[in-house]
GUROLUM-204186 format. One line per field, with one value per residue (C-alpha): residue in one letter; x, y, z; residue number from 1. Coordinates in nm, 3 decimals, always signed. Layout:
// GUROLUM-204186
residuo <- (A:...)
xx <- (X:...)
yy <- (Y:...)
zz <- (Z:...)
num <- (NUM:...)
// end
This chain:
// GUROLUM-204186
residuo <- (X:X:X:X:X:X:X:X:X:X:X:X:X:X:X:X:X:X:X:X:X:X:X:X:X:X:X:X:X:X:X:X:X:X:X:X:X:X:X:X:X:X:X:X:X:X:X:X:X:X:X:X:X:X:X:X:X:X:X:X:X:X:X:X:X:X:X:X:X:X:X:X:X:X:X:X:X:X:X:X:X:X:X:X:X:X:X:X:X:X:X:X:X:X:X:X:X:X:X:X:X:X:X:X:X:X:X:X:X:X:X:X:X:X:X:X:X:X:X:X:X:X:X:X:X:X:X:X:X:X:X:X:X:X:X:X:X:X:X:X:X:X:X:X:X:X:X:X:X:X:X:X:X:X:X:X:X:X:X:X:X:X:X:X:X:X:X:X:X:X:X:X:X:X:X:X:X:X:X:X:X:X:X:X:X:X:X:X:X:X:X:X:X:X:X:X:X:X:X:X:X:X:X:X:X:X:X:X:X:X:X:X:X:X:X:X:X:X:X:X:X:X:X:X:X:X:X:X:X:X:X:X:X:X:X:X:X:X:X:X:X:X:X:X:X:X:X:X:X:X:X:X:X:X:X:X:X:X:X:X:X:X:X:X:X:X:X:X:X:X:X:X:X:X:X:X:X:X:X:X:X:X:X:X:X:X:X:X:X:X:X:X:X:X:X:X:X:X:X:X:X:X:X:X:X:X:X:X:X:X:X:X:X:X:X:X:X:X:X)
xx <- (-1.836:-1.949:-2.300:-2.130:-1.866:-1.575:-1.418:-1.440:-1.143:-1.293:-1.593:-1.800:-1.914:-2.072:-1.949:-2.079:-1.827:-1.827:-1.642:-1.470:-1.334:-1.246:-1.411:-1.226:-1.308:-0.984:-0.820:-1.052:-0.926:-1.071:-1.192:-0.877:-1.120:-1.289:-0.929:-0.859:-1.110:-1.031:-0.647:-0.752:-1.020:-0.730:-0.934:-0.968:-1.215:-1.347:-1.598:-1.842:-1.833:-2.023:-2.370:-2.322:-2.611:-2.533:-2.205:-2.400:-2.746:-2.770:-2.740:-2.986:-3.253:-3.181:-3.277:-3.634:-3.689:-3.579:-3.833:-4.084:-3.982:-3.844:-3.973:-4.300:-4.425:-4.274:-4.357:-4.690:-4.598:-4.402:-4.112:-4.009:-3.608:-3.344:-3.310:-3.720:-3.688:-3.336:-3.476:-3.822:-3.577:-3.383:-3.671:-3.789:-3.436:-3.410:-3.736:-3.640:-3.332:-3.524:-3.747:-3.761:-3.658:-3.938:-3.720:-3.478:-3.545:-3.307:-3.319:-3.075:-2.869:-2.892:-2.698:-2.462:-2.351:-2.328:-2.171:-2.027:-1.927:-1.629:-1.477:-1.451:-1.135:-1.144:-1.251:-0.928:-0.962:-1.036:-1.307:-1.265:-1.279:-1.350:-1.035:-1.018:-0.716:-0.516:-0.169:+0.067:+0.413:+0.613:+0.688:+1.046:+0.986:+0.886:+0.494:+0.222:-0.056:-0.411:-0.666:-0.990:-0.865:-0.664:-0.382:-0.032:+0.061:+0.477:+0.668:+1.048:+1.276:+1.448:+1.128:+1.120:+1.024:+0.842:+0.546:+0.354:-0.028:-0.251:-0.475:-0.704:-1.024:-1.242:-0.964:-0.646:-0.410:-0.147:+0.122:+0.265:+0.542:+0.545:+0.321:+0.522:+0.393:+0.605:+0.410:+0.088:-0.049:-0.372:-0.688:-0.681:-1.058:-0.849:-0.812:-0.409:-0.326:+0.044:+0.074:+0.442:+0.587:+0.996:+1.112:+1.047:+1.212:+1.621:+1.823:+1.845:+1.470:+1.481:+1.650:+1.434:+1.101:+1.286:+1.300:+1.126:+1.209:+1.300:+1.574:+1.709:+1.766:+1.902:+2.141:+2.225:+2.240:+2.578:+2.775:+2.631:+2.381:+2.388:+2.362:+2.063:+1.964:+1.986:+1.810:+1.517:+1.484:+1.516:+1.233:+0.999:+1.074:+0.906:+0.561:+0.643:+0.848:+1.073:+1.209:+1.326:+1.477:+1.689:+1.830:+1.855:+2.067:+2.273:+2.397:+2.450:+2.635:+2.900:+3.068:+3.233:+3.432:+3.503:+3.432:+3.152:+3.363:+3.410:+3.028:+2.880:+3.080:+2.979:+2.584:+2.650:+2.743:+2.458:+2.169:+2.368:+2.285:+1.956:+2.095:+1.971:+2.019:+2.208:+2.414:+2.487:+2.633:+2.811:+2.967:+3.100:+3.254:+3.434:+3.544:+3.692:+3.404:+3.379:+3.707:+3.756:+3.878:+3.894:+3.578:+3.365:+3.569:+3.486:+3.131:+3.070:+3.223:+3.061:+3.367:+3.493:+3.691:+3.990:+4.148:+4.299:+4.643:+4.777:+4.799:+4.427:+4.313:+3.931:+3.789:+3.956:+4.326:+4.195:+4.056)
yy <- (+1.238:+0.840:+0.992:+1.184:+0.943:+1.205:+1.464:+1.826:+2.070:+2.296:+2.280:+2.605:+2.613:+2.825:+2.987:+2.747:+2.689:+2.270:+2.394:+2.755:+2.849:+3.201:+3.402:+3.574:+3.752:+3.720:+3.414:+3.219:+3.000:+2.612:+2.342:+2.133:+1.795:+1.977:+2.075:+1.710:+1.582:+1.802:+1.713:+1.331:+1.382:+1.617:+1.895:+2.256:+2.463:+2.764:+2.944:+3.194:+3.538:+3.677:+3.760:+3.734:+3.437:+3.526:+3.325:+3.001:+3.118:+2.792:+2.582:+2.799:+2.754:+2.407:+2.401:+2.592:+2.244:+1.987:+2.098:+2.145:+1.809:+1.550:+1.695:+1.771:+1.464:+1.285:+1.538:+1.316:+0.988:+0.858:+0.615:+0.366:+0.333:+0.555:+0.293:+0.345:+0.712:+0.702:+0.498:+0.700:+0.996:+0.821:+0.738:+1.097:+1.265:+0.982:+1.072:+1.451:+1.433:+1.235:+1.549:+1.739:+2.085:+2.365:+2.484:+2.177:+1.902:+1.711:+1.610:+1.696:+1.364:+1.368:+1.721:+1.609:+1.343:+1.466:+1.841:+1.788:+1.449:+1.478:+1.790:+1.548:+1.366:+0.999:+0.935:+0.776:+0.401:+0.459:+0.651:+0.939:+0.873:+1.146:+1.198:+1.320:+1.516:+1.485:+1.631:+1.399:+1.399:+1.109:+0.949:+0.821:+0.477:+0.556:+0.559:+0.826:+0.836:+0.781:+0.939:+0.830:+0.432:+0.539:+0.277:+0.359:+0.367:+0.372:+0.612:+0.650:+0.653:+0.950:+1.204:+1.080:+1.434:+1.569:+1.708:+1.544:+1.546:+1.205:+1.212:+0.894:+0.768:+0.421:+0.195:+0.413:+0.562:+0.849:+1.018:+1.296:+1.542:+1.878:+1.771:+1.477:+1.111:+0.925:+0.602:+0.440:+0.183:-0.043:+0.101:-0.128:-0.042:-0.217:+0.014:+0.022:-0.170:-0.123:-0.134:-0.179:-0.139:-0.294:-0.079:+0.173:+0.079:+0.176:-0.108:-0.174:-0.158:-0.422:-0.664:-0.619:-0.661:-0.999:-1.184:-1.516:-1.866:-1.957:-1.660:-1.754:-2.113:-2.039:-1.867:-2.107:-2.424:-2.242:-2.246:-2.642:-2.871:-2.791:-2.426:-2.492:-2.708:-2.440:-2.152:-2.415:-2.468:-2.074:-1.968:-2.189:-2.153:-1.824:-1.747:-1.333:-1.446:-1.117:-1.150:-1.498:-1.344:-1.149:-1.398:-1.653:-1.297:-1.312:-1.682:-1.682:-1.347:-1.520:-1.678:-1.333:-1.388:-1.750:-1.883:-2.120:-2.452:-2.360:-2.235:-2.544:-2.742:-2.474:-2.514:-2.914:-2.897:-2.687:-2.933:-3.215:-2.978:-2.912:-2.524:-2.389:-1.993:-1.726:-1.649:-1.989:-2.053:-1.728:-1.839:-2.184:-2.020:-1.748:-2.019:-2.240:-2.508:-2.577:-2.737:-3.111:-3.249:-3.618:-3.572:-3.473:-3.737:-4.014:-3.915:-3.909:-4.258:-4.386:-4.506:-4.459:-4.115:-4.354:-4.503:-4.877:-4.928:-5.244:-5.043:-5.034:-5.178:-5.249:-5.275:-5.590:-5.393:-5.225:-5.471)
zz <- (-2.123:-2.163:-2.236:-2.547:-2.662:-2.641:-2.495:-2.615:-2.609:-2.323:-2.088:-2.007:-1.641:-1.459:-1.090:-0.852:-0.547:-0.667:-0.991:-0.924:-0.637:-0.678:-0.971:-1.218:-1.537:-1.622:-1.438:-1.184:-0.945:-1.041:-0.776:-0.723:-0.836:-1.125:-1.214:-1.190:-1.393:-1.664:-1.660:-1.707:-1.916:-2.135:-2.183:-2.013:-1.811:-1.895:-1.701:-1.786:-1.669:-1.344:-1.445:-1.801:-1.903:-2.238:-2.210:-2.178:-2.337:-2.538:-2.187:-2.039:-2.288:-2.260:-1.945:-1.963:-2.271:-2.044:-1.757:-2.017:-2.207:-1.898:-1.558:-1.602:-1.705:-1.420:-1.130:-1.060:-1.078:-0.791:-0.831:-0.522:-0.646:-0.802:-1.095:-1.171:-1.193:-1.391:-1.672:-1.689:-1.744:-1.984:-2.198:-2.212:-2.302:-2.607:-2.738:-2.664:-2.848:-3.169:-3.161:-3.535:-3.472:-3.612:-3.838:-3.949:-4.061:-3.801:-3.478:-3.169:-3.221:-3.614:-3.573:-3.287:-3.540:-3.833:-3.723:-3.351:-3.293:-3.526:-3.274:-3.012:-2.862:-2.774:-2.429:-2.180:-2.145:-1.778:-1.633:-1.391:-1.009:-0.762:-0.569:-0.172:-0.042:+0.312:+0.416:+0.594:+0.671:+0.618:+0.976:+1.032:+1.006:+0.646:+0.619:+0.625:+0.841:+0.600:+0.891:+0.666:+0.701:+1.012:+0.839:+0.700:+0.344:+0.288:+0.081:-0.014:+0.297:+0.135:+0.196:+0.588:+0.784:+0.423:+0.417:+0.187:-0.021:-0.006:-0.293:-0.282:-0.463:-0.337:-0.478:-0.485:-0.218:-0.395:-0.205:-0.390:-0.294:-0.447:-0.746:-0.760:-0.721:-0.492:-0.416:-0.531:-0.334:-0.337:-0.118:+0.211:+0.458:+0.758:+0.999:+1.146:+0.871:+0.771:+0.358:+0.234:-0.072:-0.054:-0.296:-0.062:+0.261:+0.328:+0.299:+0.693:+0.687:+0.390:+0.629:+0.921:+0.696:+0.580:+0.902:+0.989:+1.094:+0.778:+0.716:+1.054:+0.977:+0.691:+0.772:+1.088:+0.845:+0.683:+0.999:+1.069:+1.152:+1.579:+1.509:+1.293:+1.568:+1.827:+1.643:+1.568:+1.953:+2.045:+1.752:+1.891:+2.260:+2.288:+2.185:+2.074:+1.728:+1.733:+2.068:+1.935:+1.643:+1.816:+2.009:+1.686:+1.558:+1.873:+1.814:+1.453:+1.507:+1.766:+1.415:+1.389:+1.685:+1.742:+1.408:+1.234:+1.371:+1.765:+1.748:+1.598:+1.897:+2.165:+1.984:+2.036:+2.377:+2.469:+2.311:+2.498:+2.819:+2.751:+2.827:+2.442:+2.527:+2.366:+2.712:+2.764:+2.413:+2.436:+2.781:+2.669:+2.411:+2.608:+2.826:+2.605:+2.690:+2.308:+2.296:+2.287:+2.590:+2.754:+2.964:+2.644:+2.410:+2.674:+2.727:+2.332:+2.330:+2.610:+2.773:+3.149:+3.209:+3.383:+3.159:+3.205:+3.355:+3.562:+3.905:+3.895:+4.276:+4.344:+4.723:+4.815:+4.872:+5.127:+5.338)
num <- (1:2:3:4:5:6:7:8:9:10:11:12:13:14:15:16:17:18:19:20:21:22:23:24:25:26:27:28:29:30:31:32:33:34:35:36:37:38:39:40:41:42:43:44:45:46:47:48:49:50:51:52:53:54:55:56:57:58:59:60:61:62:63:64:65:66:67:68:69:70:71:72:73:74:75:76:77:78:79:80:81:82:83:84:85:86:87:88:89:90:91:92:93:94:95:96:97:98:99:100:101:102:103:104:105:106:107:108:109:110:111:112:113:114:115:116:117:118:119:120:121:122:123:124:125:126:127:128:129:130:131:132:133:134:135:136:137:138:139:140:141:142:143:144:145:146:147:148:149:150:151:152:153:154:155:156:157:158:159:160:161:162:163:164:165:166:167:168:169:170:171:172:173:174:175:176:177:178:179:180:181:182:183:184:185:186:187:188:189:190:191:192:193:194:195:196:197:198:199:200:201:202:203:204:205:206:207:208:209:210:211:212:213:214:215:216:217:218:219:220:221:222:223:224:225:226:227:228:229:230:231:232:233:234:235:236:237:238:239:240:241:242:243:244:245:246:247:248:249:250:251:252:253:254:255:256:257:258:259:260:261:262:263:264:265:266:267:268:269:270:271:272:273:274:275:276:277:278:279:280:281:282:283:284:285:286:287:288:289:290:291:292:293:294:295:296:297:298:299:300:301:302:303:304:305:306:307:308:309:310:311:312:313:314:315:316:317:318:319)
// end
């Protein structure tokens, strides 16, 4: 198609298995990539009849003048790359195609031009890619399995349990359901990588996919400064970040019971412990530690926990 310039309204192939799958005189059965290339390339396929040359007799003359005109000169020279030999050949089709014909006065390309170069549609603004095809059903955490990479590719959480087609090119992963595409993501090579697309994911899988340190001090800082405190020190207390998470969920989560107030005090008495864990916060609060009382108001003030009165005897009384 780049070789011509355009695209013509129909292409006339022959039977071979690469472009028709099942022969028909009346309705064959087209190779689903052919079929694809067509559909991009807007145009349709129509193959020839079963032993019927005479449905293509101009493209098999053509052929008998291209081995006369391109191959036989080359078939005693040897080449030592692909690009070597592709030029050669692209010298002799130019000054094949400049050829006068016996009878016109016109060449090949003079005639394409001026007669069948108007026919033609403009070519797309992207070339075609040759597409590959899997089947994959859409797992329930929302991805399908891509066995070429072996990595995961996500799709809507609504078609979890589908059964779904993967059609995918060097640079392009499709997932389409019933003719339908449903996601289009990016070509990753890692193998087990996991590629996301947010739009995708339910909303409780949103909120998952969003946690980090930063979410969970965030959200500690609103209920005050020794709740942000504690979730700081539980994050980086363990080395596996989720299992952190969780327990930074656990202590912001107490709020809902005892309030942001009691669990900022409960989150200050536990720094002033050195005891910074989700059961310990939880059990000062269920046991009223959080509270002010005289022993924590005289410890904060650095005072004595007796207060001063004038019946206060030292040693010397009881000698």
């Amino acid at each position: 198609m780049n070789f011509y310039g355009g695209v013509p309204k129909a292409i006339v192939s022959d039977n071979l298995k690469s472009a028709v799958t099942r022969a028909s005189r009346y309705e064959a059965d087209i190779n689903r990539s052919f079929k694809d290339f067509a559909r991009h390339y807007g145009c349709v396929i129509n193959p020839a009849r079963g032993y019927a040359p005479q449905d293509k007799a101009l493209v098999e003359n053509a052929v008998n003048l291209a081995y006369q005109r391109i191959y036989y000169p080359l078939r005693e020279i040897s080449f030592f790359s692909l690009e070597d030999l592709n030029q050669e050949i692209k010298r002799l089709l130019e000054r094949y195609n400049d050829l006068l014909f016996s009878r016109k006065e016109a060449s090949r390309r003079e005639l394409f031009q001026s007669v069948e170069r108007e026919y033609l549609k403009p070519l797309p603004e992207i070339g075609y890619e040759l597409k590959g095809y899997r089947r994959a059903k859409v797992q329930k955490i929302g991805y399908v399995y891509f066995s070429p990479d072996k990595s995961y590719y996500s799709a809507p959480y609504r078609y979890i349990g589908k059964e779904t087609t993967i059609h995918y090119t060097s640079s392009v992963v499709e997932v389409y359901y019933y003719h339908q595409r449903i996601a289009l993501h990016q070509r990753n090579p890692s193998k087990g990588s996991y590629n996301t697309n947010k739009d995708h994911l339910s909303s409780t899988h949103k909120y998952y996919s969003d946690w980090s340190p930063e979410f969970f001090k965030k959200k500690a800082a609103i209920h005050g400064k020794h709740v942000l405190g504690c979730i700081e020190k539980i994050i980086t207390a363990v080395d596996y970040p989720e299992i952190g998470y969780k327990r930074a969920m656990g202590v912001i989560q107490l709020h809902k019971s005892y309030g942001s107030q009691r669990l900022d005090n409960a989150c200050k008495r536990a720094l002033q412990a050195e005891a910074v864990t989700y059961l310990r916060i939880k059990n000062i609060l269920k046991n009223n530690l959080d509270k002010s009382s005289l022993f924590y108001k005289d410890l904060e003030e650095d005072k004595p926990h007796i207060p001063k009165h004038d019946n206060l005897r030292g040693a010397s009384a009881y000698q």
